[in-house]
C-alpha positions as CSV (number, residue, x, y, z in Angstrom):
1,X,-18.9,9.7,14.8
2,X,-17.1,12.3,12.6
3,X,-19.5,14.7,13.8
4,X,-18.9,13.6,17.8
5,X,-14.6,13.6,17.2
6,X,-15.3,17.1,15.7
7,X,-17.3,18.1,18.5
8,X,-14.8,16.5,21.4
9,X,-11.7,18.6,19.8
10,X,-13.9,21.9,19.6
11,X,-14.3,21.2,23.3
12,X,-10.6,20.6,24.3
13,X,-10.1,24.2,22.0
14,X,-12.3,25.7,24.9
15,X,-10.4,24.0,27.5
16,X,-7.1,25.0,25.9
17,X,-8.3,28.7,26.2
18,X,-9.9,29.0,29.1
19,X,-6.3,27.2,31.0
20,X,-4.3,29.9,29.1
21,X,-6.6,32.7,29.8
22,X,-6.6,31.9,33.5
23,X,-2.8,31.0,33.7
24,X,-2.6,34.8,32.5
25,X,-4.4,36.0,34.7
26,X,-3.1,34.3,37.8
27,X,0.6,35.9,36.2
28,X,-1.0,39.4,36.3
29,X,-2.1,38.8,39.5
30,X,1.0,37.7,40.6
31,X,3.2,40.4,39.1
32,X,0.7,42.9,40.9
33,X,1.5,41.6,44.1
34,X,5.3,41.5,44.0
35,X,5.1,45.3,42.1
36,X,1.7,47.0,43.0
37,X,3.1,50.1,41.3
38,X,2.3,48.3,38.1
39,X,-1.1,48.0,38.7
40,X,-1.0,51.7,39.4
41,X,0.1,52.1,35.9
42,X,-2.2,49.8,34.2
43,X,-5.2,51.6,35.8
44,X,-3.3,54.6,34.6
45,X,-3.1,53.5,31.0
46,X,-6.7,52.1,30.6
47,X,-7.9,55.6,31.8
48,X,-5.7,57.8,28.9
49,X,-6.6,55.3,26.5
50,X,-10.5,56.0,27.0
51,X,-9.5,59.2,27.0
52,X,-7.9,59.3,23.7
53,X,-11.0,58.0,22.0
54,X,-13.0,60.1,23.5
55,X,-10.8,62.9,22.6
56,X,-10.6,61.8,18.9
57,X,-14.1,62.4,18.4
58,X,-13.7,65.3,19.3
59,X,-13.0,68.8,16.8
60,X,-12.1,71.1,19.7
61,X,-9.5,69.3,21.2
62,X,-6.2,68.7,19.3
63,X,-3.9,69.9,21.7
64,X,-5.2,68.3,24.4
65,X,-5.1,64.8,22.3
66,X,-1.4,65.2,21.8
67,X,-0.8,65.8,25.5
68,X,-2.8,62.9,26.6
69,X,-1.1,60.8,23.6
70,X,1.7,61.9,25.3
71,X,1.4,61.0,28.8
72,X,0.2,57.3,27.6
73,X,3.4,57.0,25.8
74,X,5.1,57.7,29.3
75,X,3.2,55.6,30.9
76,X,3.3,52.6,28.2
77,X,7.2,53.1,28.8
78,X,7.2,53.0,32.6
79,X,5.1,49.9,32.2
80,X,7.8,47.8,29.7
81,X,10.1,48.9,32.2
82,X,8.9,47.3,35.3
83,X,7.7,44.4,33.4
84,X,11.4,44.0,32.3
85,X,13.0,44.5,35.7
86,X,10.3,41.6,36.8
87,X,11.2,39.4,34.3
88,X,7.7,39.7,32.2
89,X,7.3,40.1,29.0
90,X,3.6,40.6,29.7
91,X,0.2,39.1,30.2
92,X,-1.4,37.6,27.0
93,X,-2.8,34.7,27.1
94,X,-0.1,31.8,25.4
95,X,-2.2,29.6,23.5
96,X,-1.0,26.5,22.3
97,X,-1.5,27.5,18.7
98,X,-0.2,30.8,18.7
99,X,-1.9,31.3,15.2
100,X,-5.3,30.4,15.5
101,X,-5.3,31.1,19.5
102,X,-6.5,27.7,19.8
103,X,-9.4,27.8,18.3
104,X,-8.7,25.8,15.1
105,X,-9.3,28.0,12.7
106,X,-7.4,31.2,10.9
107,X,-9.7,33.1,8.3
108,X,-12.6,31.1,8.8
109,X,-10.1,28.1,7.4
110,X,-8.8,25.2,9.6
111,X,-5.6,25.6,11.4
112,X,-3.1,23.2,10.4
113,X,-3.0,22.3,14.3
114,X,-7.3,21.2,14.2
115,X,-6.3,19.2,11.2
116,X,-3.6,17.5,12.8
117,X,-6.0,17.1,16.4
118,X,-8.6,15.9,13.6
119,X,-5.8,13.0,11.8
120,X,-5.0,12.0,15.3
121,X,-8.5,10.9,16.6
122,X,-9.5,9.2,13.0
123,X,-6.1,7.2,13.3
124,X,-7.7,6.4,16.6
125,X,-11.2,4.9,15.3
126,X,-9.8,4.5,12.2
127,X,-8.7,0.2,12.7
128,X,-5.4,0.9,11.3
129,X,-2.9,1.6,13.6
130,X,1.1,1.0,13.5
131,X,0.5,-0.5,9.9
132,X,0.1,2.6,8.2
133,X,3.7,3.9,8.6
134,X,4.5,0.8,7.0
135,X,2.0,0.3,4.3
136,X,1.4,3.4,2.2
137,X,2.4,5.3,-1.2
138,X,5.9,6.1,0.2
139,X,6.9,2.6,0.4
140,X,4.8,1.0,-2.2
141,X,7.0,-1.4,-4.5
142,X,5.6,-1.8,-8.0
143,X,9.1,-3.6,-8.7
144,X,7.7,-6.6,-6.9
145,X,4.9,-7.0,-10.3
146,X,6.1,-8.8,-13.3
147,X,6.7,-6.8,-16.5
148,X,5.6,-9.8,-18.4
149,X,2.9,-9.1,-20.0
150,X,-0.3,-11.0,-19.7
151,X,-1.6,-12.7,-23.1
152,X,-4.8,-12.4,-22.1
153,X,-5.1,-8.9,-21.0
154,X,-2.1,-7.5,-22.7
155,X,-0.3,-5.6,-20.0
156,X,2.1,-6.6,-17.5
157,X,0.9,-6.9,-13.8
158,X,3.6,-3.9,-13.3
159,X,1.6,-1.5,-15.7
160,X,-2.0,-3.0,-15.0
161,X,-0.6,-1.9,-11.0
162,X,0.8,1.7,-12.0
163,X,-2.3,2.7,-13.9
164,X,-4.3,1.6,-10.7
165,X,-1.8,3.4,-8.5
166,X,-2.3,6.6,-10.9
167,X,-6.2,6.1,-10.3
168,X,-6.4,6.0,-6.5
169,X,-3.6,9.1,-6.2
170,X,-6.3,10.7,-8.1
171,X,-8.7,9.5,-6.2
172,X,-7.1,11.3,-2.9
173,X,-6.5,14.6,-4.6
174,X,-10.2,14.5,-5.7
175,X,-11.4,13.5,-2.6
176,X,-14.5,15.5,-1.2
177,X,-15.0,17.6,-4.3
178,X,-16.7,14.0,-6.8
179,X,-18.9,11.2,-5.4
180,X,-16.4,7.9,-6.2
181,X,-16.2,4.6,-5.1
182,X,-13.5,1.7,-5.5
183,X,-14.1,-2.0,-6.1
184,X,-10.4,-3.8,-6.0
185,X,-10.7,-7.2,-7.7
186,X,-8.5,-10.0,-7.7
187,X,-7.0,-13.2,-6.0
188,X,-5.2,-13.0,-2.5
189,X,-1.6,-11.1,-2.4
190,X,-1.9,-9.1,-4.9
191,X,-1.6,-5.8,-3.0
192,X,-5.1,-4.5,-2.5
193,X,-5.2,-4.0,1.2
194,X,-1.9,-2.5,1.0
195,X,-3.2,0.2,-1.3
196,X,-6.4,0.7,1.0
197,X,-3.9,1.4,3.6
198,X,-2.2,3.8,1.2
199,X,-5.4,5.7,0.4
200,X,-6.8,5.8,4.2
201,X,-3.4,7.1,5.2
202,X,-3.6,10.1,3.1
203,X,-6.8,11.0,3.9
204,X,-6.4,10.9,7.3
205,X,-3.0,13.2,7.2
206,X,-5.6,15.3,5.3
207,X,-7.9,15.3,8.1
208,X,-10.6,13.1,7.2
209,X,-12.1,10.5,8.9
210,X,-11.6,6.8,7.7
211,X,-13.4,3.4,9.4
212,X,-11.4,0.4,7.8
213,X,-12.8,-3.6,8.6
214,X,-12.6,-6.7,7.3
215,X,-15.8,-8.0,6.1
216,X,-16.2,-11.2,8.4
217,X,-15.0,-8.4,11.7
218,X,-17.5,-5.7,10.3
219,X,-20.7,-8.3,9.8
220,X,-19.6,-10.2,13.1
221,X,-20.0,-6.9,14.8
222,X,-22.9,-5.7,13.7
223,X,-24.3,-9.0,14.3
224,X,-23.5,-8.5,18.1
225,X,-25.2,-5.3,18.0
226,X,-28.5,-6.8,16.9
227,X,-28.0,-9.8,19.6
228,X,-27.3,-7.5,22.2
229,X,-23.7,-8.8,22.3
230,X,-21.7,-5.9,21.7
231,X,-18.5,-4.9,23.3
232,X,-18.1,-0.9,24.3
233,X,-15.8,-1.0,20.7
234,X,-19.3,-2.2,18.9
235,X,-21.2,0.2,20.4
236,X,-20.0,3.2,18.0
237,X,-20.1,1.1,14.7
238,X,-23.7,2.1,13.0
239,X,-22.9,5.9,13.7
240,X,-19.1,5.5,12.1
241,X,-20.6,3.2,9.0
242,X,-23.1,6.2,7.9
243,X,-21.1,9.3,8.7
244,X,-17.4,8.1,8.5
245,X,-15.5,10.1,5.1
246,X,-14.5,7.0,3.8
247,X,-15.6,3.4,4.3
248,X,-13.0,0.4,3.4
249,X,-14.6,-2.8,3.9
250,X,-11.5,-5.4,3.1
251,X,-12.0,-9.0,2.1
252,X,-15.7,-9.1,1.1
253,X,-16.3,-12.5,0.2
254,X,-14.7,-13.5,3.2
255,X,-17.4,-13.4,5.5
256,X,-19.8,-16.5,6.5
257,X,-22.9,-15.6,3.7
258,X,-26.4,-15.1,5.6
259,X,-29.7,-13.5,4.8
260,X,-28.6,-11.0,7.6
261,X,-25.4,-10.2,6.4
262,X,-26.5,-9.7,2.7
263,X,-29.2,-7.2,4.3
264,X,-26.4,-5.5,6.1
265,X,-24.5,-5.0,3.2
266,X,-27.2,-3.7,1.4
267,X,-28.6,-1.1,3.5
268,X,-24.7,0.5,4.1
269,X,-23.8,0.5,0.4
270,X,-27.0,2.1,-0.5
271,X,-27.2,4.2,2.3
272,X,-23.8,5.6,1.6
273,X,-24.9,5.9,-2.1
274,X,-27.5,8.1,-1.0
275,X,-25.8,10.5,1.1
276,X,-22.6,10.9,-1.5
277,X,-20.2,8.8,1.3
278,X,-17.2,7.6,-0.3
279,X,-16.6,3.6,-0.2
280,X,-13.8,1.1,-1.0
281,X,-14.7,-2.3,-1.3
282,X,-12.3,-5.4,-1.7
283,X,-12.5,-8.9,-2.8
284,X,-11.1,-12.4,-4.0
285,X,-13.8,-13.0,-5.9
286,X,-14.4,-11.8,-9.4
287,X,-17.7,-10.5,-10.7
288,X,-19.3,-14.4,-11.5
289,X,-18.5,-15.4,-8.2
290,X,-19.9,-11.9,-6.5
291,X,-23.3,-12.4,-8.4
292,X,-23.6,-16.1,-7.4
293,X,-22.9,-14.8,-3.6
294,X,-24.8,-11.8,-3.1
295,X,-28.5,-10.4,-4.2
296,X,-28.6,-8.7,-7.3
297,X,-29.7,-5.6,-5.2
298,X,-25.7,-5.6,-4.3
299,X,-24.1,-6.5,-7.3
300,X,-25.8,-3.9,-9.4
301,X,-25.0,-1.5,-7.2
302,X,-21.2,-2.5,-6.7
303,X,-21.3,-2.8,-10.7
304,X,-22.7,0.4,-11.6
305,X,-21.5,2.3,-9.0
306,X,-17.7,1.6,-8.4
307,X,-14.9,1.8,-10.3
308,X,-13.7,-1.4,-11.2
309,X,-10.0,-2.1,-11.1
310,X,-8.5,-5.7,-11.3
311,X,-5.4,-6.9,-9.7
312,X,-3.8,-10.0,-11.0
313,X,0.0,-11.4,-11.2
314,X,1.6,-13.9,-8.9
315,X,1.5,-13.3,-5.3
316,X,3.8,-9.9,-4.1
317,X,4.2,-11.6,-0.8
318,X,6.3,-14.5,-2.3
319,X,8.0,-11.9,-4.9
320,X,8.9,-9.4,-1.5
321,X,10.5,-12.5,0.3
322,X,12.4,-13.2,-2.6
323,X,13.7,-9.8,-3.6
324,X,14.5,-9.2,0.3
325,X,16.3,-12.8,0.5
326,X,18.5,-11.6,-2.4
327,X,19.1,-8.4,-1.1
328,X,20.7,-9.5,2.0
């Protein structure tokens, strides 16, 4: 799918082009009609410009450069005149992207517009939508997290959440360059999806493509794929899952438990293992519970793969209700 998206805006670069380079040339046209003296003088000016390269080659023929130099500076004069008295300021092509010319890239880097073209179809396919201008590192809250600290862990939920806030920022900047995947860890309302909606929003301002599901919408599609029941939005699914940047599948846990769905799991956790594919996984359950529910093929690999980090504290929904109640 990343590789399709790429190809698509690649092909509306070519389209971009071609409309300018014939919109010029329709304007050329155009201004030859209503002055065909111009024309003259373009014909004119091609000609003394050959022959000043020609003449440059040459040893024998300084002063015979110089006049032709000169009579293309005439002419090159004439021409900015009538192209002023027509209202012209001339016939270059005017790309959208007047840096790159519209073809996305400006020494062999990408154009800021292709990575913007890029953010815009992966917000597209991307499942997020509207709640990312609402739910990402700008307007995450650790006041809502209790600076009491825990007895048992010895740290406050507040300190636990800035160290895993300091993690995933990392995380982002070191995005592409280290192979790293996320297991978040703890009960319900505790603020993990929020901060995979922080994450997927940064990388995809950064141009890179992000496929985020709930477990029990991810496993029901892929079930209707292999029942033949899939909708035109399930048809794109096992392409996104194995070349998407970064996979976020929210919730795990959450889904109805099958031989199928285990075998699902499997084979896109170890498949995006084995190509280096970035993964975030979360889940109510803690690591008991994720043994007793999946195969030991998964939990290894969640184990000794992922970077742990655990969420606990009272619920941030209730605390955000509260703190906005008393803030009114």
């Amino acid at each position: 799918m990343t590789n399709s998206i790429y190809a698509e805006i690649m092909r509306e670069y070519e389209r971009d082009r071609d409309f300018a380079k014939k919109k010029s040339e329709q304007a050329r046209r155009d201004a030859y009609r209503n002055c065909p003296k111009l024309e003259e003088i373009d014909g004119e000016i091609a000609k003394t410009g050959l022959a000043i390269a020609r003449l440059a080659l040459s040893r024998d023929s300084a002063a015979q450069l110089s006049k032709t130099r000169k009579s293309h500076t005439v002419l090159t004069e004439q021409r900015a005149a009538l192209l002023k008295s027509l209202g012209v300021s001339g016939f270059a092509p005017k790309y959208k992207c007047a840096l790159c010319g519209d073809t996305g890239f400006v020494n062999n880097k990408r154009c800021d517009c292709l990575k913007r073209r890029l953010s815009e179809k992966f917000y597209n396919v991307s499942n997020l939508g509207a709640i990312l201008s609402k739910e990402n590192f700008s307007t995450f809250d650790l006041d809502v997290y209790s600076l009491v600290v825990d007895k048992d862990r010895g740290i406050s939920p507040r300190d636990n959440m800035r160290a895993i806030l300091e993690t995933c920022g990392k995380f982002c900047d070191a995005f592409g360059k280290t192979a790293q995947n996320i297991l978040f860890l703890g009960d319900t309302g505790l603020g993990k999806t929020f901060l995979c909606n922080c994450i997927a929003k940064d990388l995809l301002d950064n141009g890179r493509s992000v496929l985020y599901n709930t477990a029990p919408r991810l496993f029901k599609a892929i079930e209707n794929i292999r029942f033949n029941r899939q909708s035109s939005a399930d048809d794109v699914m096992p392409q996104m899952l194995n070349e998407v940047d970064l996979l976020i599948i929210d919730d795990l846990g959450a889904e109805i438990s099958t031989v199928v769905t285990n075998s699902e799991l499997f084979n896109i956790l170890n498949s995006r293992l084995l190509d280096n594919k970035a993964t975030i996984i979360s889940t109510n359950l803690d690591l008991n519970k994720l043994r007793a529910t999946y195969s030991e093929r998964i939990t290894s690999r969640l184990i000794g793969y992922y970077d742990g980090m655990r969420f606990f504290g009272k619920d941030i929904r209730q605390m955000r209700k509260y703190k906005t109640a008393n803030a009114v």
